[in-house]
Backbone as a printed PyTorch tensor [residue, N CA C, xyz], in Angstrom:
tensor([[[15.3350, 73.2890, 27.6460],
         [16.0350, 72.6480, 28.7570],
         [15.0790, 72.4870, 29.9400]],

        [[14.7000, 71.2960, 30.4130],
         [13.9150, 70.9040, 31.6800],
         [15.0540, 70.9510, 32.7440]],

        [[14.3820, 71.4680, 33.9610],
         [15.0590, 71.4480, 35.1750],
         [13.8720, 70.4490, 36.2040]],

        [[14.7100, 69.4890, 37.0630],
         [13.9990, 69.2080, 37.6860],
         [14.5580, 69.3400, 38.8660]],

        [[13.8220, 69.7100, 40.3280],
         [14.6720, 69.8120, 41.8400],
         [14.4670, 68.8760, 41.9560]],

        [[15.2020, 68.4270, 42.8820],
         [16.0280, 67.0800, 43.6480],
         [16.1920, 67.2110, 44.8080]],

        [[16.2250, 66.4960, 45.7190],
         [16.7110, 66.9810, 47.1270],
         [17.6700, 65.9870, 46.9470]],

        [[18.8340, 66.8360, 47.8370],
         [20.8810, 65.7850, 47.5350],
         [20.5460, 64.4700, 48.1570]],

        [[19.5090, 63.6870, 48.8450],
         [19.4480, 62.5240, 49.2840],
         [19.1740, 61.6490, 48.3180]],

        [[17.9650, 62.1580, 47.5810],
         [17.4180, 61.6990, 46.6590],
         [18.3900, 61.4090, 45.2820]],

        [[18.7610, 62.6060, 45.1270],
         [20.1430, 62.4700, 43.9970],
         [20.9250, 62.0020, 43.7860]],

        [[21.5990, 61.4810, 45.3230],
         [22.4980, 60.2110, 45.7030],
         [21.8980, 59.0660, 45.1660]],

        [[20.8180, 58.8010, 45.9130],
         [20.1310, 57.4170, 45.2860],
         [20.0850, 57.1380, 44.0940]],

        [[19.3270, 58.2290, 42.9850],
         [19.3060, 58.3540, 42.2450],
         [20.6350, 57.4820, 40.9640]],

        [[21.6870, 58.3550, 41.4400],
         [23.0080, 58.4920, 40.5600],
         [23.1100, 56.5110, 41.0750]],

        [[22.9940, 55.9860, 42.4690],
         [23.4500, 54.8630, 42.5620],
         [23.0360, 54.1270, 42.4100]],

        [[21.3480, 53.7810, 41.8400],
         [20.5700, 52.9220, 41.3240],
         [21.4310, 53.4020, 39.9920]],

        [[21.2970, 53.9910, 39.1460],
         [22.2900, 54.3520, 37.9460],
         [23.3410, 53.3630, 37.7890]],

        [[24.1680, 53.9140, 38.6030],
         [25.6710, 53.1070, 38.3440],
         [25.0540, 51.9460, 39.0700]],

        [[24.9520, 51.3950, 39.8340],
         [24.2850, 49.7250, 39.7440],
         [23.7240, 49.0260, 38.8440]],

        [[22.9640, 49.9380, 38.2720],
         [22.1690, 49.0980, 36.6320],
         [23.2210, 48.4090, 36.2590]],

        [[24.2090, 48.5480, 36.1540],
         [25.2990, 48.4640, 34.8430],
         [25.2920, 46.4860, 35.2240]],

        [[25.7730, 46.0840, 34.1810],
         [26.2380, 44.7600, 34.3110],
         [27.5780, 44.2330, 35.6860]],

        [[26.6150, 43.3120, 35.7220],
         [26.9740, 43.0220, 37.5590],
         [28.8850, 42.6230, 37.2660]],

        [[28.5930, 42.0700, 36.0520],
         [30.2340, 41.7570, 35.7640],
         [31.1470, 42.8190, 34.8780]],

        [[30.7390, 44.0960, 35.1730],
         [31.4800, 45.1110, 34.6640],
         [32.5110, 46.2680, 35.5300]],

        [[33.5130, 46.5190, 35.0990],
         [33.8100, 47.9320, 36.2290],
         [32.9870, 49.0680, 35.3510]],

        [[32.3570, 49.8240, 36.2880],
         [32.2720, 51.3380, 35.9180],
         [32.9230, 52.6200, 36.9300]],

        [[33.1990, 53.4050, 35.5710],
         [34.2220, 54.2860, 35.7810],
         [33.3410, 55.6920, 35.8070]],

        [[32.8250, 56.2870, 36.8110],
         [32.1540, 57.2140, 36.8710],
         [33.2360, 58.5490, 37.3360]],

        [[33.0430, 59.7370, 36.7870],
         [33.1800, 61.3200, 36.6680],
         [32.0800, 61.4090, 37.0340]],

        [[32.6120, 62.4360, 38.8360],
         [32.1140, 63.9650, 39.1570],
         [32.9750, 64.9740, 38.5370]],

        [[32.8320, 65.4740, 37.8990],
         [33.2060, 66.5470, 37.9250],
         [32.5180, 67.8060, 37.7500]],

        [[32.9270, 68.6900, 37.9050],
         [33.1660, 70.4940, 38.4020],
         [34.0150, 71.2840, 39.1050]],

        [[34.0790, 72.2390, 39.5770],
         [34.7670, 73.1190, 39.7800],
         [34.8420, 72.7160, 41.6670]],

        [[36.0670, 73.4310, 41.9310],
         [35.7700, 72.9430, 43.5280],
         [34.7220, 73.6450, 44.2820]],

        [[34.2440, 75.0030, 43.4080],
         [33.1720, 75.6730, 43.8450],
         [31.8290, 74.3580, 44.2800]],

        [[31.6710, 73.7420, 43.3900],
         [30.8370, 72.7630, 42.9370],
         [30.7310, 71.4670, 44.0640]],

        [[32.5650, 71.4460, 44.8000],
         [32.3470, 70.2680, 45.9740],
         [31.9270, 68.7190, 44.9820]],

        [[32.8250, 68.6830, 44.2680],
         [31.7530, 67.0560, 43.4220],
         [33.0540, 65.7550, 44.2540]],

        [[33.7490, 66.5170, 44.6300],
         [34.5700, 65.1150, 46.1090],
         [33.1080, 64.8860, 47.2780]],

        [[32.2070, 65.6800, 47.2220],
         [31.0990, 65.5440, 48.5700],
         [30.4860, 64.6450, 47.9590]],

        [[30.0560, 64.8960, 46.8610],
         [29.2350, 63.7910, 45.8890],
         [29.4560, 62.4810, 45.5530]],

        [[30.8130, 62.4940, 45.4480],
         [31.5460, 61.0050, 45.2660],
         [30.9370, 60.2100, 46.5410]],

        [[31.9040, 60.9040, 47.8220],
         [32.0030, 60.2610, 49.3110],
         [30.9960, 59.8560, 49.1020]],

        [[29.7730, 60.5600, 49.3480],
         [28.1660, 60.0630, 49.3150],
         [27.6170, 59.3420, 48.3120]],

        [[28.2490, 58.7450, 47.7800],
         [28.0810, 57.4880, 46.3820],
         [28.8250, 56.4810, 47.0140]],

        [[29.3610, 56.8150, 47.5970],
         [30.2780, 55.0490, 48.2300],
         [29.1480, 54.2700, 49.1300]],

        [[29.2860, 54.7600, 49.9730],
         [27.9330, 53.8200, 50.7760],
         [26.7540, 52.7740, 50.2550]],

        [[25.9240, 53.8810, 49.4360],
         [24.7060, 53.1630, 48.6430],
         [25.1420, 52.2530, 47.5890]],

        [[26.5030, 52.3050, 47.2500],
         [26.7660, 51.4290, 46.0240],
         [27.3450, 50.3000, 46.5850]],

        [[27.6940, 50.6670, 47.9720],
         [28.0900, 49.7510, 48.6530],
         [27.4100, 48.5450, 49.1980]],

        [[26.1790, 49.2210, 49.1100],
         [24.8670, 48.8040, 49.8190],
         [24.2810, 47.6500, 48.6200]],

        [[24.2640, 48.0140, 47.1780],
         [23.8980, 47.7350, 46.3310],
         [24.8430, 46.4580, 45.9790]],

        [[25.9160, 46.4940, 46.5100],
         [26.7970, 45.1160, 46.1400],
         [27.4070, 45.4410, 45.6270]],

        [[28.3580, 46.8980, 45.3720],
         [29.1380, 46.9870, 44.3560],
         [30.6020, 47.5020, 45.0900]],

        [[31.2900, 46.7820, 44.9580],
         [32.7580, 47.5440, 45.6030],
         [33.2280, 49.1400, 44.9280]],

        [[33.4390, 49.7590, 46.1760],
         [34.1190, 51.2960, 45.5080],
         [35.4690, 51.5030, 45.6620]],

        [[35.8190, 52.3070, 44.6230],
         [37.1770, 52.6670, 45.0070],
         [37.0400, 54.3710, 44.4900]],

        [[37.7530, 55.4830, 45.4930],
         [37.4230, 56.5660, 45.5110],
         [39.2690, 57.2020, 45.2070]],

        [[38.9530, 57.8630, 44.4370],
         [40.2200, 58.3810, 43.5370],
         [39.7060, 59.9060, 43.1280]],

        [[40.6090, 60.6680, 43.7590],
         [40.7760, 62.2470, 43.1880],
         [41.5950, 62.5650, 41.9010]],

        [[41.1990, 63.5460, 41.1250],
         [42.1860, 64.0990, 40.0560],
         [43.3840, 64.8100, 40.5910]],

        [[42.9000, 65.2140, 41.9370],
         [43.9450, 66.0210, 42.3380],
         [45.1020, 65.6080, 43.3730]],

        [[45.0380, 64.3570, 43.1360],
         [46.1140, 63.1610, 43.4390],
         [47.4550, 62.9500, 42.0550]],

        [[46.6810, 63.4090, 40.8960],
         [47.3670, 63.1500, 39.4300],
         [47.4570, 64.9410, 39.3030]],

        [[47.8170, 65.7250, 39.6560],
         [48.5550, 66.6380, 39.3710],
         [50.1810, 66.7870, 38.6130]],

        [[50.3650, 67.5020, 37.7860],
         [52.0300, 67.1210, 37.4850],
         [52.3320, 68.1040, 38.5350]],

        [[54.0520, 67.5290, 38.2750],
         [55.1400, 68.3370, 39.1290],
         [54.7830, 70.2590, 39.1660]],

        [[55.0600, 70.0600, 40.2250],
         [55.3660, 72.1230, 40.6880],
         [56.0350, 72.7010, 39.0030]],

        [[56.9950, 72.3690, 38.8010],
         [57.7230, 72.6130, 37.8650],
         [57.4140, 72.6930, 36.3550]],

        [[55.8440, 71.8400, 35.9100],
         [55.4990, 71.8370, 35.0210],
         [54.3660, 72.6800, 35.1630]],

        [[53.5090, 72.5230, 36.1090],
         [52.3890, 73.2110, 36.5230],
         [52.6490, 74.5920, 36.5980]],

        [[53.3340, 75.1390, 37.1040],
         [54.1210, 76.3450, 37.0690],
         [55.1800, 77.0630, 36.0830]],

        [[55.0800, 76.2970, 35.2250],
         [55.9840, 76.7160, 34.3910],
         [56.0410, 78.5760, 33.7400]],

        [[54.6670, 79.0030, 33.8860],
         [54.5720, 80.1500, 33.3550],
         [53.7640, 80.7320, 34.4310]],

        [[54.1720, 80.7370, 35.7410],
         [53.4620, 81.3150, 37.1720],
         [52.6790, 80.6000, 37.6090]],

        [[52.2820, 80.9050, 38.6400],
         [51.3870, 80.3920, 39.8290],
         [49.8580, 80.2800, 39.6170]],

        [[49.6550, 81.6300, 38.2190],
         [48.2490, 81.7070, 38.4250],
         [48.1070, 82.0980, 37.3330]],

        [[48.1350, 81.1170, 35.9550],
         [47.9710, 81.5050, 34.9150],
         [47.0620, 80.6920, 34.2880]],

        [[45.5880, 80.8790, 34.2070],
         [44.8220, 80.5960, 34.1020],
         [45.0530, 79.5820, 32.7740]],

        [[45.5440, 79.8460, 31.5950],
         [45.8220, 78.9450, 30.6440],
         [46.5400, 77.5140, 30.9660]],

        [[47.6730, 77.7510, 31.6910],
         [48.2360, 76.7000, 32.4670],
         [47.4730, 75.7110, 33.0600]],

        [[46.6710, 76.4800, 33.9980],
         [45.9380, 76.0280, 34.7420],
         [44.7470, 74.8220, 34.0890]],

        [[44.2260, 75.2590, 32.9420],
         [43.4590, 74.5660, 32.2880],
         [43.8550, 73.7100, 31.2680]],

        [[45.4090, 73.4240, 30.4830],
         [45.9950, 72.6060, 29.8490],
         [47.3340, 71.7910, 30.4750]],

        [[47.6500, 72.3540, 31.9800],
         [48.9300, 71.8200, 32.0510],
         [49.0310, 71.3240, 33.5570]],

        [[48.4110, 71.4520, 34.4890],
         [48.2580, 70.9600, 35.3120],
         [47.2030, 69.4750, 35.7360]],

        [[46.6190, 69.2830, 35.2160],
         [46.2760, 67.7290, 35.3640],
         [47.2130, 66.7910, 34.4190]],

        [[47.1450, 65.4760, 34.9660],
         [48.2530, 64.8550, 33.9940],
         [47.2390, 63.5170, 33.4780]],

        [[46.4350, 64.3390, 32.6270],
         [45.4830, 63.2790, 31.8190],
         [46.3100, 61.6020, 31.3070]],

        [[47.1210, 61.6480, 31.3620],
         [47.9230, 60.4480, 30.3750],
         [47.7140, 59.3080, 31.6570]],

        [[48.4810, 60.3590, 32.7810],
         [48.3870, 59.1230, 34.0230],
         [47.3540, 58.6770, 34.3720]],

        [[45.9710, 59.5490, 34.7380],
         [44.6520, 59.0580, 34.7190],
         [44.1470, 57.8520, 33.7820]],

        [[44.2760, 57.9850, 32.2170],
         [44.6310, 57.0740, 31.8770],
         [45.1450, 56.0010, 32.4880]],

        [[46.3480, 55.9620, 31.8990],
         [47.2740, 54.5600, 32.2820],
         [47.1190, 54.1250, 33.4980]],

        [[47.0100, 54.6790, 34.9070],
         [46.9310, 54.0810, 36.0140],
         [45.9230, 53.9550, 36.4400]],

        [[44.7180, 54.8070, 36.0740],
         [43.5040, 54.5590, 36.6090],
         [41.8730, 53.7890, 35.8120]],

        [[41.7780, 54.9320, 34.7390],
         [41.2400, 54.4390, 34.0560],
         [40.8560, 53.3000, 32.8210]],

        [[42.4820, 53.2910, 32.1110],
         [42.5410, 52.3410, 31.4440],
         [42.9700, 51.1400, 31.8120]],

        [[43.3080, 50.4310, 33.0030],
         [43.0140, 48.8620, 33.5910],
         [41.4010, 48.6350, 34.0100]],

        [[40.7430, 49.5950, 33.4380],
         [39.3280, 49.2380, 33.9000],
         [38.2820, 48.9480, 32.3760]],

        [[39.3860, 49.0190, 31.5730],
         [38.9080, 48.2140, 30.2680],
         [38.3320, 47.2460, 29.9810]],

        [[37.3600, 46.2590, 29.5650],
         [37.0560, 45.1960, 29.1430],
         [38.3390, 44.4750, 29.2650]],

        [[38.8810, 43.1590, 29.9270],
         [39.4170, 42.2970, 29.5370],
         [41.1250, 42.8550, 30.2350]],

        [[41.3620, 43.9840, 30.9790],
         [42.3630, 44.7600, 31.4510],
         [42.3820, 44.1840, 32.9390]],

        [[43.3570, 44.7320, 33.5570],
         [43.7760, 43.8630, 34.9030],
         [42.9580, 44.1410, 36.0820]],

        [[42.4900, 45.3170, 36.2360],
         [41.7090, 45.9050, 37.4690],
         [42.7480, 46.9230, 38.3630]],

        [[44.0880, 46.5650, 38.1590],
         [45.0490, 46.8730, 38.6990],
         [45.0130, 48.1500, 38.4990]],

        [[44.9380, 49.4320, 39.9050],
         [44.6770, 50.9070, 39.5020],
         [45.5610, 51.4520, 40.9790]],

        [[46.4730, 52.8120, 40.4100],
         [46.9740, 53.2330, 41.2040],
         [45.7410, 54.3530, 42.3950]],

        [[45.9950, 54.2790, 43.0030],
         [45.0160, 55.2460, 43.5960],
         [45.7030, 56.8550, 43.7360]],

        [[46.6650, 57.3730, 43.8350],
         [47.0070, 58.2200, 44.2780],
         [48.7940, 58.3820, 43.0910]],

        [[49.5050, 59.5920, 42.8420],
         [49.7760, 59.4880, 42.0610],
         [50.9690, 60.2210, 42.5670]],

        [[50.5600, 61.5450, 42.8490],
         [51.4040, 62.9550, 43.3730],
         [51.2270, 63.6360, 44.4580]],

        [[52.0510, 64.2060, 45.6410],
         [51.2650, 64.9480, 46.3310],
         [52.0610, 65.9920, 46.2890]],

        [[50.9780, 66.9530, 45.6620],
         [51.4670, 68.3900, 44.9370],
         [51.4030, 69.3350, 46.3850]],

        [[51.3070, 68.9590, 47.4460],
         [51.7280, 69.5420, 48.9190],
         [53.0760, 69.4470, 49.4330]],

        [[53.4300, 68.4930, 48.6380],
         [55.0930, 68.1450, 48.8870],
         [55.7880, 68.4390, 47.8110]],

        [[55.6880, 67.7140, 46.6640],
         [55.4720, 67.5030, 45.2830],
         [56.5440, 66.8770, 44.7640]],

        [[56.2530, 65.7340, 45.4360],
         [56.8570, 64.0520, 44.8990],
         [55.5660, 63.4060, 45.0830]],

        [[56.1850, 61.8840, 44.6150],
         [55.6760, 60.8160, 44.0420],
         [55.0030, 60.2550, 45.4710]],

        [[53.7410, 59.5740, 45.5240],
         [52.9480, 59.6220, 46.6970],
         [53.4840, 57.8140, 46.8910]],

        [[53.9690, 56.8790, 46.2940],
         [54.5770, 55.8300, 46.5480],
         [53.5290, 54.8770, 46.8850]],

        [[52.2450, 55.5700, 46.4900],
         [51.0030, 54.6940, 46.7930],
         [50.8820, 52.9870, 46.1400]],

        [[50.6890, 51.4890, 46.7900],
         [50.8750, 50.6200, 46.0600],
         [49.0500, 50.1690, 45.1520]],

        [[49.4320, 49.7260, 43.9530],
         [48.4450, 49.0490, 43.2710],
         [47.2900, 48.9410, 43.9750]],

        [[45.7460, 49.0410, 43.8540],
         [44.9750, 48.3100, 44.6000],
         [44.0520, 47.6100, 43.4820]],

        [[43.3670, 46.4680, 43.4960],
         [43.2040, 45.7270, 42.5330],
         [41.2770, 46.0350, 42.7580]],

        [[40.7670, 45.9770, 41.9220],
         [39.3400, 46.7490, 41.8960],
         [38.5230, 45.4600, 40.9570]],

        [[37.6290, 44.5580, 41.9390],
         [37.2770, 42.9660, 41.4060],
         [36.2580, 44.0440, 40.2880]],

        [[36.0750, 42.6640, 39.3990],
         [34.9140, 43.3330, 38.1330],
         [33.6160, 43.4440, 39.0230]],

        [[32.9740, 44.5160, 38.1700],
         [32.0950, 44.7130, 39.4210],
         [31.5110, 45.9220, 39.9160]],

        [[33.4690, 46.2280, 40.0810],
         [33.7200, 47.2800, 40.7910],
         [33.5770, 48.3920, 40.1110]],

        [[33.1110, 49.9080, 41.1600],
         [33.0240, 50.8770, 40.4140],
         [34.2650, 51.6910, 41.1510]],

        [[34.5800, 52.5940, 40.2710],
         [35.5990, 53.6180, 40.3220],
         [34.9190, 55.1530, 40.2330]],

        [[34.6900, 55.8570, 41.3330],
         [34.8250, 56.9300, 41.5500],
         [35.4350, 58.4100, 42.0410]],

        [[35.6640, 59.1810, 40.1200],
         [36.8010, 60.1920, 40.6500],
         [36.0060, 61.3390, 40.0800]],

        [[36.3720, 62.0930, 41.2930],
         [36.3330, 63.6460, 41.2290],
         [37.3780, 63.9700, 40.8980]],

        [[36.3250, 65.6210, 40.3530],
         [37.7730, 66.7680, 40.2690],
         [37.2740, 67.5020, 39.0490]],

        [[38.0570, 68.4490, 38.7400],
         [37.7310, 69.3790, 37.6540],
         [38.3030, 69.2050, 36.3410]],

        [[37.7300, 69.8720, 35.1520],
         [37.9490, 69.5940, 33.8420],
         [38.0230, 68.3190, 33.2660]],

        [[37.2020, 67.3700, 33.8380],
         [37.3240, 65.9920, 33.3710],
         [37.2210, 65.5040, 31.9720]],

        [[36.0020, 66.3490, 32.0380],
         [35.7890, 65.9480, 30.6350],
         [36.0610, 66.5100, 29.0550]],

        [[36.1390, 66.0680, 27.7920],
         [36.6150, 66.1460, 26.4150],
         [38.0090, 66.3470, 26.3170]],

        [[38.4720, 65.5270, 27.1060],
         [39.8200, 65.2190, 27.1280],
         [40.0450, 63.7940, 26.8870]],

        [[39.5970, 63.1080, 26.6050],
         [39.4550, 61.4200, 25.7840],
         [39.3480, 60.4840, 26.7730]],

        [[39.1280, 61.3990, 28.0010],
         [39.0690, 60.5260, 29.6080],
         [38.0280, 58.8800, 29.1670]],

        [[38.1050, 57.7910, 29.4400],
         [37.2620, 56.5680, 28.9610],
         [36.1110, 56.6340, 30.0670]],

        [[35.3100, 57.2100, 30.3630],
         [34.4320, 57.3020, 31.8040],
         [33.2140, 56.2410, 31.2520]],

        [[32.3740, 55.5940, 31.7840],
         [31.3190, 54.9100, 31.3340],
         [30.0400, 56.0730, 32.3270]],

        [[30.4940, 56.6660, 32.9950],
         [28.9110, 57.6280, 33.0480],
         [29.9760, 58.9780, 33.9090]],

        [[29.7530, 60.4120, 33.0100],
         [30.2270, 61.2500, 33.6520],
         [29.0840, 62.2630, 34.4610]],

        [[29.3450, 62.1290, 35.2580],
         [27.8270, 63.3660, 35.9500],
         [28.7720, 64.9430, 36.1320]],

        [[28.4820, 65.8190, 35.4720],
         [29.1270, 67.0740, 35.7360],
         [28.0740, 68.1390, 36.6910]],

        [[28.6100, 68.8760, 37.6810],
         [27.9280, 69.6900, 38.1940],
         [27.6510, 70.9650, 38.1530]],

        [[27.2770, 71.7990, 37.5930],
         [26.9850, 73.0190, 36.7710],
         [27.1030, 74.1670, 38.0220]],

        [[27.4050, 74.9230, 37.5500],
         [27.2670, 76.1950, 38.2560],
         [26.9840, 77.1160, 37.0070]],

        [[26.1720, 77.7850, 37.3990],
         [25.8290, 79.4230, 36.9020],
         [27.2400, 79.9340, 36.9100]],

        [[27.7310, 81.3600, 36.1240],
         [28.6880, 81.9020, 36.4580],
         [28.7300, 83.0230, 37.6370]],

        [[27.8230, 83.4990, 37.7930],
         [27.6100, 84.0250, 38.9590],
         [27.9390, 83.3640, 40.0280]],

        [[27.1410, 82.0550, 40.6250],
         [27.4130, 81.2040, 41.3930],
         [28.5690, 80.6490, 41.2860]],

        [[29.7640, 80.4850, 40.2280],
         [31.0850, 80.0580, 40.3110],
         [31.8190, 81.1180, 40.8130]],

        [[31.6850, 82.8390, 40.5300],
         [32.2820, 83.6860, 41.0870],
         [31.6730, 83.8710, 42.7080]],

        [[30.5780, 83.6670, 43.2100],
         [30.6820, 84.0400, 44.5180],
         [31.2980, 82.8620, 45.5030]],

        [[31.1970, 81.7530, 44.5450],
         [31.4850, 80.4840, 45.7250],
         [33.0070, 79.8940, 45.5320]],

        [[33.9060, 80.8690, 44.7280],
         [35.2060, 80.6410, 44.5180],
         [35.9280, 81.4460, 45.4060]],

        [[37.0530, 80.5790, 46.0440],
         [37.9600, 81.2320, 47.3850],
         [38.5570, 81.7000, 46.6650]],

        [[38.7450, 83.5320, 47.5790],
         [39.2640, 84.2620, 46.6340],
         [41.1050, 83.4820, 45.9690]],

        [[41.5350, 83.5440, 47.1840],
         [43.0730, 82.7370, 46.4460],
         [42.7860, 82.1110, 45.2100]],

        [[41.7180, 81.6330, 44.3870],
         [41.6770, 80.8460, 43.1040],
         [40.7950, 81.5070, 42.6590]],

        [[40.4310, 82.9890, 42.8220],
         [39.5230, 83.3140, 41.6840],
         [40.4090, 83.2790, 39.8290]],

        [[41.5450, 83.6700, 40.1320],
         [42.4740, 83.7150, 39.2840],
         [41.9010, 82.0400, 38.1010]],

        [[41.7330, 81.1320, 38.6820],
         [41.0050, 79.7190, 37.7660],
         [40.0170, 80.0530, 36.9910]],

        [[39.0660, 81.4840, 37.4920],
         [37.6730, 81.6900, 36.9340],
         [37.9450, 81.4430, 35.4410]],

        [[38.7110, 82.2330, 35.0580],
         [38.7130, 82.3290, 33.2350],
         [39.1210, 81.0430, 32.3970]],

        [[39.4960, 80.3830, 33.3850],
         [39.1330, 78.7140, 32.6660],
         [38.5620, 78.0150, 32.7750]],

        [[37.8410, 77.9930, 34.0440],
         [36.2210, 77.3120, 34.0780],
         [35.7710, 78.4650, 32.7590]],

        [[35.0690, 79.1990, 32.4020],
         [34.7660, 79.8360, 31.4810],
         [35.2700, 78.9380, 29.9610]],

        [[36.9050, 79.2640, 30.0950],
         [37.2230, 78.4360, 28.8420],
         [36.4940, 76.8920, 28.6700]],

        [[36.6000, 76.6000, 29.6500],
         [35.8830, 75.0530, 29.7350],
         [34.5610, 75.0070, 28.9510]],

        [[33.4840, 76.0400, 29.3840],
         [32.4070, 75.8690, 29.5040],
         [32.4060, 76.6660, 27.6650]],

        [[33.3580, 77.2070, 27.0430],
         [32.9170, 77.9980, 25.7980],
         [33.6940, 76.4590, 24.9800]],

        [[34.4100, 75.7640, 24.9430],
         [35.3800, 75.0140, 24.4570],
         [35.1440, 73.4810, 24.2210]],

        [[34.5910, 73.3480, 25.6690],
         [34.1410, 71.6080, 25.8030],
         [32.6070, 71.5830, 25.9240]],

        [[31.6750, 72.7190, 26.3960],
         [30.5780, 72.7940, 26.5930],
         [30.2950, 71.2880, 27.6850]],

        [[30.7460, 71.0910, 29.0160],
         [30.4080, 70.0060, 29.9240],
         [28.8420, 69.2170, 29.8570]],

        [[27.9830, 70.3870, 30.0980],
         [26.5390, 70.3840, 29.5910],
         [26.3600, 68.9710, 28.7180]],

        [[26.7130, 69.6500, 27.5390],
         [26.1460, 68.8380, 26.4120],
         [27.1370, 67.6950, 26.2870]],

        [[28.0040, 67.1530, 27.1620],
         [28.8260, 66.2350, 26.9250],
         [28.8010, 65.2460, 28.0230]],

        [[28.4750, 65.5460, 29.4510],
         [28.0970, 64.5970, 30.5100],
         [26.8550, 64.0060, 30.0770]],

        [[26.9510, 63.1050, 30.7890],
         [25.4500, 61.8580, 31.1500],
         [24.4280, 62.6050, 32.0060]],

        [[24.7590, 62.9940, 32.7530],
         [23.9510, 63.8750, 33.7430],
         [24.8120, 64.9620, 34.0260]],

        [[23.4330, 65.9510, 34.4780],
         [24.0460, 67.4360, 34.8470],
         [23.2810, 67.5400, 35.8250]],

        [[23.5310, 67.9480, 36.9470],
         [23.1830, 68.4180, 38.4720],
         [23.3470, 69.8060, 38.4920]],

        [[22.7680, 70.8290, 38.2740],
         [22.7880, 72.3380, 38.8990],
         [23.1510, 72.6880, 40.2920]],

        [[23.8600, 72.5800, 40.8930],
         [24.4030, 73.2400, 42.4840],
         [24.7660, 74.8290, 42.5490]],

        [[23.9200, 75.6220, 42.0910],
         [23.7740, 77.0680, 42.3340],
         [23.7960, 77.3070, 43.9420]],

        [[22.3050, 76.2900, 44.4510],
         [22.2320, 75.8070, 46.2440],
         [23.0300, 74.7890, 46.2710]],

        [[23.6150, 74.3540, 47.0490],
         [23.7060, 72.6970, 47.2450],
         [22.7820, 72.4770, 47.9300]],

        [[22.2110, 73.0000, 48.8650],
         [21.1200, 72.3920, 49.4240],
         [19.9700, 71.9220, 48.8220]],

        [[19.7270, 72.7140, 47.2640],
         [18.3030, 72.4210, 46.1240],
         [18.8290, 72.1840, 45.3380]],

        [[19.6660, 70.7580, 45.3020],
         [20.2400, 70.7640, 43.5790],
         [18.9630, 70.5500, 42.3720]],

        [[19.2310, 70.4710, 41.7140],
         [18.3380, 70.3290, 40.2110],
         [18.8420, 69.3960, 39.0350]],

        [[17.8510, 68.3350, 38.6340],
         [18.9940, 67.8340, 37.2680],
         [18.2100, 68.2460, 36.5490]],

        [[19.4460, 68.6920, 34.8560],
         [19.0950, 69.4550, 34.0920],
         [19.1150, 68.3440, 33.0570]],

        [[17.9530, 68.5770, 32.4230],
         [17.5550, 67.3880, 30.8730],
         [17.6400, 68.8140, 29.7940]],

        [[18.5800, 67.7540, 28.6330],
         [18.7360, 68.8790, 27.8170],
         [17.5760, 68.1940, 26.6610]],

        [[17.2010, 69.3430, 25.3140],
         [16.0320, 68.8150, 24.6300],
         [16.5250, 67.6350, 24.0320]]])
């Protein structure tokens, strides 16, 4: 495994000459994901600009807009780490509202916002239409090997050490499913790119052999 440092300016650029390559008449559907330890919503924000710059329209979409109901999410407590990692995102809707109108030959038509699990009703958000072109960038955790359609996922790694010191305690209780994640889906070997954020200030991308 090669590590190379990066400084986060550079990495930005980096990722947005990337997603610009792509065909000028395509949407791409890019994944941050990691853990919130990880901050990959900072990473997104800072991808809008330069892609912006580059000619490419953004549209910025959280996972944690597509949460299910209190009621499902909770179904077996507040802090049950299994839950937590199979039953609280609502992969289907990501799908259907977000990701899959960004299909070849599909409408563009994408909900932005889904749930707000602060209230926990329906966020009544309307359609926003995303020209070809356009890229779609969503954060959030456990994105990936869940059949998500992403055309480039960048995952951000943490050490486990570094996931236990930089997790607020109120959610250390999540630790044992980032873990499951990482024994189950292996993120690593399944993203396009991997960014190490042990620092955020010295990230690193990691090339696997």
């Amino acid at each position: 495994m090669e590590i190379r440092p990066i400084s986060p300016s550079l990495l930005v650029e980096e990722l947005a000459d990337r997603v610009a390559s792509a065909a000028p008449d395509s949407w791409v559907r890019v994944a941050l994901d990691g853990a919130p330890a990880a901050d990959p919503g900072r990473l997104a924000d800072a991808l809008v600009d330069p892609l912006r710059l580059r000619g490419r329209e953004v549209l910025r979409v959280s996972s944690a807009d597509f949460l299910r109901p209190a009621s499902l999410r909770f179904e077996y407590g507040r802090t049950d780490p299994d839950a937590f990692y199979t039953d609280w995102l609502d992969y289907g809707a990501l799908t259907r509202e977000v990701l899959g109108p960004l299909d070849p030959g599909r409408s563009g038509k994408v909900l932005p916002t889904l749930w707000d699990s602060a209230v926990d009703r329906a966020t009544r958000a309307p359609y926003v239409t995303v020209p070809r072109g356009g890229v779609l960038l969503l954060d959030g955790a456990l994105l990936l090997g869940q059949g998500l359609p992403f055309d480039l996922a960048v995952h951000l790694w943490l050490s486990p050490g570094a996931l236990s010191r930089r997790t607020a305690g109120e959610w250390r209780w999540t630790l044992p499913a980032y873990a499951r994640y990482e024994r189950e889906i292996e993120p690593v070997g399944v993203a396009d790119v991997v960014v190490r954020v042990d620092d955020p200030r010295h990230p690193a991308i990691v090339r696997r052999p």
